[in-house]
C-alpha positions in Angstrom: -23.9 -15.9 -5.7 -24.1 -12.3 -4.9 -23.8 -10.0 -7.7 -20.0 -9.0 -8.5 -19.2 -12.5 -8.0 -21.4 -13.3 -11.2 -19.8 -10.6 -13.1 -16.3 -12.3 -12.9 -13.4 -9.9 -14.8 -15.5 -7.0 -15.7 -15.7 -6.0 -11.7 -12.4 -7.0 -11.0 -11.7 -4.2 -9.9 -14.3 -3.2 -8.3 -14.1 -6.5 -6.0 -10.1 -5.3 -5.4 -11.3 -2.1 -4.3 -14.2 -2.7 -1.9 -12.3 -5.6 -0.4 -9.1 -3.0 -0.2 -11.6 -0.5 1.6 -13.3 -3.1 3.7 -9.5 -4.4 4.9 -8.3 -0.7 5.6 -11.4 0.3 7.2 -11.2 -2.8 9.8 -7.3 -2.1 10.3 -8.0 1.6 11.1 -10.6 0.6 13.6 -7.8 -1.8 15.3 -5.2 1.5 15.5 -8.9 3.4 16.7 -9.7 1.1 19.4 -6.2 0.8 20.5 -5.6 5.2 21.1 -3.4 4.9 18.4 -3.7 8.1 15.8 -2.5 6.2 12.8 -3.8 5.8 9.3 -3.4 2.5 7.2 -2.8 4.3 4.3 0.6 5.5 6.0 2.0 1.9 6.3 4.3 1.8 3.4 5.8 5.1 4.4 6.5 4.2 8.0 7.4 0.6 7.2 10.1 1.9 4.7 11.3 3.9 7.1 11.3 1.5 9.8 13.7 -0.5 8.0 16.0 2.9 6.3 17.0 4.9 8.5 16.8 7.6 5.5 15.1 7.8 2.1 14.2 10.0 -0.6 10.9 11.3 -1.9 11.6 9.3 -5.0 12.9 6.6 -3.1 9.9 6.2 -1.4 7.9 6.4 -4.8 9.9 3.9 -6.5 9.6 1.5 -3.4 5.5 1.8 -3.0 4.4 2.3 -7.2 3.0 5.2 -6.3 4.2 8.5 -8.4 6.6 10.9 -7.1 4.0 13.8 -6.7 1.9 11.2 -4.6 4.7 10.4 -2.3 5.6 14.3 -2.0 2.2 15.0 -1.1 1.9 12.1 1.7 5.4 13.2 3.3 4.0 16.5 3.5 1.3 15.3 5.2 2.9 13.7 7.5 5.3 16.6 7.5 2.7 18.9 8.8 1.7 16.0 11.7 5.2 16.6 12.9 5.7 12.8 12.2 8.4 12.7 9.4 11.5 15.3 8.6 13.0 15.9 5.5 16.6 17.2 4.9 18.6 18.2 1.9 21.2 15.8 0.7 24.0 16.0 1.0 24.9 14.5 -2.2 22.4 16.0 -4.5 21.1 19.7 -3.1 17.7 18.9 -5.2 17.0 15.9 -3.2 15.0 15.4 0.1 15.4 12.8 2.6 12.8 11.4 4.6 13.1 10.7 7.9 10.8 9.6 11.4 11.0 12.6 13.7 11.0 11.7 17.4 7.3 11.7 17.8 7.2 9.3 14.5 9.6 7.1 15.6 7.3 7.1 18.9 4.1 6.3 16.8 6.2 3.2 15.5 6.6 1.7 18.4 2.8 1.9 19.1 1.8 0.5 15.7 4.7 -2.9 15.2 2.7 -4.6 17.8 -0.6 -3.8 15.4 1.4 -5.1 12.6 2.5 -8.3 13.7 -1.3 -8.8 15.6 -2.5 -8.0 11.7 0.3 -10.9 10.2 -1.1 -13.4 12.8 -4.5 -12.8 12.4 -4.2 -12.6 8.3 -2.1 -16.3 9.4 -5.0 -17.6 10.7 -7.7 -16.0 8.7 -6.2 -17.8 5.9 -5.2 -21.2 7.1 -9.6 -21.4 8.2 -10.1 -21.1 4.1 -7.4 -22.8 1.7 -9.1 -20.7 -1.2 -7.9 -17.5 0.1 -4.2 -19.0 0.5 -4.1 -18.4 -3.4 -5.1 -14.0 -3.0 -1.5 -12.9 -2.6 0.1 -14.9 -5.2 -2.5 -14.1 -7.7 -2.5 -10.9 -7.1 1.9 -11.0 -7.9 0.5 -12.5 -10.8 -2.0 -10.2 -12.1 0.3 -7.0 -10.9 3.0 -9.0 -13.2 1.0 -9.6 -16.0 0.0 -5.8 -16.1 3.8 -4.7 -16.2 4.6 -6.9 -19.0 1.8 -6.0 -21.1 -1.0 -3.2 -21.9 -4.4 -4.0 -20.6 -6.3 -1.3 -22.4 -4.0 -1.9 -25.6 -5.4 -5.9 -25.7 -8.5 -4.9 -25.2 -8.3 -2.4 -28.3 -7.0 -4.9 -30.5 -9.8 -7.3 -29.4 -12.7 -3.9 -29.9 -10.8 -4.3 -33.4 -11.2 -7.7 -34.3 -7.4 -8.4 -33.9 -5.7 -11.0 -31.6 -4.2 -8.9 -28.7 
C-alpha cells in the first residue's frame, strides 16, 4: 500500500489530481509523438466545437464547468494561435461566438484519429481491470453529490459537533 492509498478521503484529491496530470501528461506525449501541436487541456473547447458549428464564450463555460473568465481566457489563447475566431452576435451585440478558423478546423482533423485511438485504448485499459470499470461512474457520483450539497459546510457542522 503506497502512501495516498492509506490516507483514503483526506487525499482524494490529491489522488484525482496526480492521476489527472499523469493522464494528460501521457495524452500530450501521444499528440507530441504524432507532430501534432495540440494541448489536452484544449479538448473540451475543440470537441464542443467539433460538434457546434458556433458557440458562445458562456456557452462554452456553461458546457465545460469552468467560469466564464476561464473560458475567455482559453479562447483568447487559442485566439492568438490563430486556431479559433470569435464574432459578434448577431442577436445580442455583447456576445461572442466561437468558432474553428481554417487552420483549427485543420488541427481537428489531425487530433479525432487521437481521440478515438485514446477511447480504444481507455476500452481496453479498462476491460484488463474490472475495478477501474467503476472510475467514471463514481466520479458522476461524487461530482453529483458535490452539487447537491456543501462539502466544506458538512464538514463545519461536523468541526462543530453537529450532524451535517
Amino acid at each position: 500500500m503506497n502512501f495516498y492509498e492509506g490516507l483514503g478521503y483526506l487525499v482524494l484529491g490529491s489522488r484525482l489530481r496526480r492521476l489527472s496530470e499523469a493522464f494528460l501528461s501521457e495524452v500530450n506525449k501521444t499528440y507530441q509523438a504524432a507532430g501534432i501541436q495540440f494541448d489536452a487541456s484544449w479538448f473540451p473547447v475543440f470537441y464542443l466545437l467539433s460538434q457546434n458549428d458556433s458557440l458562445s464564450i458562456k456557452e462554452l463555460s456553461d458546457a465545460t464547468g469552468v467560469s466564464h473568465p476561464a473560458a475567455s481566457q482559453l479562447v483568447t489563447n487559442l485566439k492568438s494561435k490563430k486556431l479559433l475566431k470569435t464574432t459578434t452576435s448577431s442577436e445580442d451585440g455583447r456576445r461572442q461566438q466561437v468558432q474553428l478558423t481554417k487552420a483549427g478546423h485543420a488541427l481537428l482533423e489531425q487530433i479525432i484519429p487521437v481521440w478515438e485511438a485514446l477511447r480504444l485504448t481507455m476500452e481496453e485499459l479498462v476491460a484488463a481491470d474490472p475495478e477501474s470499470a467503476h472510475i467514471l461512474p463514481a466520479i458522476s457520483g461524487l461530482e453529483k453529490s458535490f452539487r447537491a450539497t456543501s462539502l466544506s459546510d458538512k464538514i463545519g457542522a461536523k468541526l462543530k459537533g453537529g450532524k451535517a
